[in-house]
Every structure is written in C-alpha cells, then in structure tokens.
Steps between C-alpha positions, in 0.01 A plus 500: 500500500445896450795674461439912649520766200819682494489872592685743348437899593665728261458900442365411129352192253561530184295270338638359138791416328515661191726812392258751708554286804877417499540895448241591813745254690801663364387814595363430822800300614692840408308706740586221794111405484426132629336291227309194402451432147271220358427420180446214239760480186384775356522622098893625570599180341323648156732819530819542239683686790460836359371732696279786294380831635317610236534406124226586303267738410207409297647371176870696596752304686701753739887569491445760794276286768529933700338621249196252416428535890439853479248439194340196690404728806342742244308241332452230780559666828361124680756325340722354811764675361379787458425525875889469628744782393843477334693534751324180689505273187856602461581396866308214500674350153821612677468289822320231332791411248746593726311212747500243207900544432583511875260176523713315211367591172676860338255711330546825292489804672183647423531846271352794310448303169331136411703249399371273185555167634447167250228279533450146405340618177753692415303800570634804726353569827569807689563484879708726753752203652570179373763215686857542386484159334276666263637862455819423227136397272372864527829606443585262154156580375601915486829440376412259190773277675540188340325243681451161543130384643539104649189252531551141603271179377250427665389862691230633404339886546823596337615530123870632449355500111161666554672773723787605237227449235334757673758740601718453208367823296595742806816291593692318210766365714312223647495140415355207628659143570323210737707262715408205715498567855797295698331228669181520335588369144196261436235733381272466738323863589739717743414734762643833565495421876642164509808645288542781665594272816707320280682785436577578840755166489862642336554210281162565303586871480843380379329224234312782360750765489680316270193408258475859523847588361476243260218741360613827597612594120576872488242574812569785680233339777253225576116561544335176685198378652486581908627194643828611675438353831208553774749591779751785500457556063749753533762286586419237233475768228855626602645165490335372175574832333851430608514154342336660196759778474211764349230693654192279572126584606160354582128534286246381712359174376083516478334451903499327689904665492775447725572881578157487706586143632821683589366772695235259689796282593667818616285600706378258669855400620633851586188618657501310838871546510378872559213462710253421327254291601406295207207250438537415115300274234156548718193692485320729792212293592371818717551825577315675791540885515462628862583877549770436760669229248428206293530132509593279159425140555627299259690061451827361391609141503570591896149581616320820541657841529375798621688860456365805732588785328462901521478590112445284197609569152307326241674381187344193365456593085283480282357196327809259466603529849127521641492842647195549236242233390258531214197290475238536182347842655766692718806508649618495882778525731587161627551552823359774683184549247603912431309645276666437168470827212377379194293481193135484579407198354772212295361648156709815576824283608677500171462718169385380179862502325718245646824755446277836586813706629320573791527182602175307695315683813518190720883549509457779710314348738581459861462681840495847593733661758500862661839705509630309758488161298214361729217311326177636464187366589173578213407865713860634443617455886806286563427095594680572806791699602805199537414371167690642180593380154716492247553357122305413218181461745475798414244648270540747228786340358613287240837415582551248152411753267662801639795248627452664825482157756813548665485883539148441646606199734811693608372864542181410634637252765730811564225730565307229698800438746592861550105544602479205743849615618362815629147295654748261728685769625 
C-alpha cells in the first residue's frame, strides 16, 4: 500500500539543525513568519553552550569582542561578520538568548566585554553569554575564590586534576577531589548524558549533595562537569546548589556535551509548541528552486513529505554536519552544488606548519553570498532570489580559530531572515 506524501506549505524552510538554523527559526518565528525546518542531528551536540562573537585575533585572544570587529572589517571586510553592523549582532544576541531563557534554559545577558569561561582543559575561552549554570565559574576564576573542581569514576573527557593542574598558577584556591557517581559505583565508563538524566530524579541530586558536603572543606564553591540535568538545568542547579549550601557551576565536559544535547532537546520540543513546523533527524533528499517558490522533498519513518515553500534559508554546516564535502581534489556544497570558494588545487588547503597562526586556507572555505545573504552562483549573480543562507557555510571565515561560530551562526541567520523578511512581504 502507498501511503500519499504529506504537504506542508509554509512562508519559509529552513533547512538544518544546527545553531545557524535554530536561530533563523527563532528569528523568523519572531517576525510571525510561517516555517518548516528540516534537518539531520546536526554538530550542536559538539557545542560547550557558549556562545562566542568574536574571540580572537591572530595569536591575541579579545576581552572587547566591539573592538576586534572594527579591526576585522579593516583587515577582512568578507568575513560574515564583518558584513552585519553592531547594532544587528547586538539585537540578534539579544533576542536569541532572551529566546533560549524564555524556551527553558537561562543564559547571560549578552554585554560590552568577553567573559573567560573554563574549558575542559582547564584553559579559558572567551565568549559573550554563557548558561547561568556556568556563570558563578567565570565569576570564582576572577575572584581567586576558593574552589572545589568534582570528577566522578568512570567519566571520561574530564579531569578535576588536569584542570586545577592547569589553572592552579593563575588561581591557587582550587583543589581537586573525585567521587563515585550515585548509582553508577562499578567502574564501568560513565556518560555525561546518561547522568545528567539521572540527575533530573531528586533523590540522586540529594545522594550527591551530600557526597558533596562531605568534601566541601573550606570551599567557597563547587566547579563540576556539565551533567545537571537535560530538561529545565536551571531548576536542578537551584535545587542541588541548595542541598549543597555553596555556590555551584558547570565546565563543559569534552563533545559530544550535554549543553548542545540540551539545546537540541530544547528545541525540538518548544518549537512546534510555537508553530513551527518541524521535521527533525532527516536529510533533504531534493530541493527544486522555481521562481514563484520551491518544493523540498524529503522521508521519515511516515512516508514521503513534501514542503512548498516561498523562501529557503540554507544552514546545513560545514563538514561534520554535511553542508560541505571534500573528496581528494575539491570541495562542494552537498546539496544544491553552489559554487564553493576555495584553494585552487588540495596542495594549497593547509600550510606547511601545523600551528601556522594563520591557521589552514581550507577553513575558510565555503559559499559566497551577496549583501542580502543569498548564495551566489560562479558569475557573481544570486542562485535565485527565495534562496538565502546563513552560518558557517559561509566562506571567508574560520569560526574555530577566531572563536567566532556562534556570532557567525547567530548574526548571519539574523541578516538572512531580516532579508527574506522583506522578499515575502
């Protein structure tokens, strides 16, 4: 028997599920636009839940992310960034985190500084919002408070001992204890997912409130690997904080990390609730691009569906989430085949020097757009007029070294919606 494709006709597709896709949706359900958005599970898993705008600079990380932008339009005036003004990235950071705390997980409000945030390495990352699970970290780290950094047996991607190690020379406060996790006491390897859950049940955040306490010492707070619940982590932060009786906070463990699991989670629960019409954990099998509208065809476990849509924002990634894909001579755009900017030939990808701090051509590769965030096709004229994107698609960028990929994904998707917003009307 052959089931009939399900039809869905929306205003906009956004097509992936990584950050520069949940933010298109965010911003287009803002502006009361109807949308679609399809995607497989995307790289937002791999994320630590920081969001960056801009923190480096060749070899210089950046306290004032303002300030770098104005020397990254002088020197790279392609750069995604360096195409959307301050005002725009401030609004867009503004309504995105605002989005993510009405949604159920509270974020920093975005300011005029970086914060330094920790890392699993006990390293210091700088980023414009972080979660409030993690912001009493930031916090410890520029007061010298004395700290306490947990582990548990069994979890690995995170060393309580390698991060004070590390951080112990700029912060002599900390120390370092490991516990077994409650429930999980036979040594087998743990996962930061499966105890974050765990966590979500009271008498598991009571069980370890009290090994905590046991170890508290003369701890003015508690550092700890990300694991305080999948749903609502505000609310199990509060109430393990309160069994604890000092200020706790969240590292992210090493990806994939529960922050990003978070956020997917998130997401794709909240986002129907709002309208949003929401095909997740599947690919676009085709796209065809008419000049009146375009249709997506793509299959779930429940047969074929097809969305007719006016505009489409494309958001698909780069090489972990399949948006790119190299081969032994080139590189190319998964879906659509647009052109892709690059080195001329895969001798010219990377540099000689492994560390060369200008980091390796082919991670600027990607596509080109004009002002209006619409792809470009190899003679410079726009693919066609519907069709926009957003993210770390985009070329002349390289969001890991700069620590950029969030500003990009959330001021380009920005950009891209307040563009399409003004072709649909």
């Amino acid at each position: 028997m052959t089931t009939k494709p399900r039809v869905y006709q929306t205003q906009l597709a956004v097509i992936g599920s990584g950050l520069a896709g949940f933010a298109a949706a965010v911003f287009a359900l803002d502006k009361g636009i109807s949308t679609a958005q399809v995607g497989n599970t995307g790289a937002i898993a791999y994320t630590t839940g920081y969001l960056d705008l801009l923190g480096g600079c060749g070899e210089q990380l950046l306290e004032d992310p303002w300030e770098g932008l104005k020397q990254l339009r002088n020197d790279e005036p392609r750069h995604p960034l360096s195409r959307v003004s301050d005002g725009e990235i401030q609004e867009a950071f503004s309504l995105f985190t605002r989005a993510l705390s009405d949604m159920g997980i509270n974020y920093t409000k975005p300011g005029e500084r970086n914060l330094f945030a920790l890392s699993p390495a006990g390293t210091t990352k700088p980023t414009l919002s972080v979660p409030e699970t993690m912001i009493t970290g930031v916090t410890a780290k520029d007061s010298g408070a004395r700290t306490l950094i947990l582990d548990f047996v069994g979890l690995k991607g995170f060393s309580a001992l390698e991060l004070v190690s590390n951080l112990r020379k700029s912060w002599p406060g900390l120390t370092a204890k490991r516990l077994e996790f409650p429930g999980m006491t036979t040594g087998a390897q743990l996962y930061p997912e499966v105890m974050a859950r765990a966590l979500e049940v009271e008498s598991t955040r009571r069980q370890l409130a009290e090994m905590i306490r046991h170890e508290l010492g003369d701890a003015e707070c508690v550092g700890m690997p990300a694991i305080m619940g999948i749903h609502l982590p505000d609310r199990v932060h509060a109430d393990l904080q309160r069994m604890v009786g000092v200020p706790l906070f969240e590292i992210p463990t090493m990806p994939p990390a529960v922050p990003g699991i978070r956020l997917r989670e998130m997401f794709e629960q909240t986002f129907p609730a709002l309208g949003l019409i929401l095909v997740p954990q599947q690919k676009v099998k085709n796209v065809d691009l008419g000049e009146a509208g375009t249709v997506l065809s793509l299959k779930d476990s429940y047969g074929d569906v097809v969305i007719e849509t006016r505009a489409v924002l494309l958001a698909t990634g780069r090489f972990l989430s399949g948006g790119l894909h190299a081969d032994r001579f080139s590189i190319r755009e998964s879906l659509l085949g647009i052109p892709v900017t690059q080195p001329e030939d895969r001798a010219g990808w990377y540099r000689k020097d492994y560390f060369d701090h200008r980091g390796h051509p082919v991670n600027r590769a990607g596509i080109e757009v004009d002002e209006l965030f619409r792809p470009l096709d190899a003679s410079g004229v726009p693919i066609n007029e519907g069709l926009f994107a957003a993210g770390i698609l985009l070329a002349h960028q390289d969001w890991m070294r700069q620590r950029c990929g969030a500003g990009v994904a959330i001021a380009s998707a920005y950009k891209a919606v307040e563009a399409l917003s003004g072709y649909l009307s």
